[in-house]
N, C-alpha and C positions, 0 to 999 in steps of 0.2 A: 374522199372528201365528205366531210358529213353534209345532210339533206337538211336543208334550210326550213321554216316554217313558211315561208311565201314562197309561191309559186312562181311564174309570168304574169304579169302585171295586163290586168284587162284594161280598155279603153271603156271610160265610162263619161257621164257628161259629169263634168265637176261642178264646185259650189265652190268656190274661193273664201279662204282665210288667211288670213295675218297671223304669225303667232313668233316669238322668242324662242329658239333653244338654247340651252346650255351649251357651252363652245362642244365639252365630251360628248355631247348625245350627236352633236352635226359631225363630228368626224367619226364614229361607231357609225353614222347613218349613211357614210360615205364609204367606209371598209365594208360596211352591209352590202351597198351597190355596190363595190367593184364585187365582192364575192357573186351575189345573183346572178352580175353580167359573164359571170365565166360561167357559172352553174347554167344557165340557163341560153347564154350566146344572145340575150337580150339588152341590150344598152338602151339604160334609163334615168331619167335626174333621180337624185335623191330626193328631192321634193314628192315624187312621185310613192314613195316604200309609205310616207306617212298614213297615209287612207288606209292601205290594207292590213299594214302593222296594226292601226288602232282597229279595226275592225275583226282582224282576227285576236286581238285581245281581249274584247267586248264579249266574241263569240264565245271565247274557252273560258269565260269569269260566269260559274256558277251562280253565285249569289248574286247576281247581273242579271241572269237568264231566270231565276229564281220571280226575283220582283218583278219581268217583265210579263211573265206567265200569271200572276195575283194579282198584279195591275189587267193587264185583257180578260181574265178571270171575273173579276168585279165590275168590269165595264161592259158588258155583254155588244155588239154592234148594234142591235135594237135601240140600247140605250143612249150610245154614242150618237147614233144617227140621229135620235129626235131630239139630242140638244143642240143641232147644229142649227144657226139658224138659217129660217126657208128664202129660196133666192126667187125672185116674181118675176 
């Protein structure tokens, strides 16, 4: 069986969102889960693949990781921090 790009699904505190798929992307997201769940003997919603799929996309997008290094780059934390403003 080939090796999946997600792993077992961590528990983390979530942030809820609303969002639309495509009918094809909710059933690939549903053949995605049943495959994990044997790969891994972990049963999970499919709602659950969304975070770490997008997260591990984010991860492996160069040009992504690129701008985020130029952006913290030109932001120094010195700087960031004295434009926040002070709490009394």
């Amino acid at each position: 069986m080939p090796k999946l790009k997600l792993g077992p699904i961590l528990d983390d505190r979530p942030v809820k969102l609303t969002i639309e798929l495509p009918a094809t992307v909710h059933r690939d997201l549903i053949a995605y889960t049943e495959v994990l769940s044997r790969e891994t003997g972990q049963s999970i919603e499919p709602a659950k693949l969304i975070a770490p799929m997008l997260a591990r996309f984010m991860s492996a997008d160069r040009a992504f990781a690129k701008s985020r290094r130029q952006r913290r780059d030109s932001n120094p934390p010195s700087e960031i921090s004295s434009s926040l403003p002070k709490v009394s």
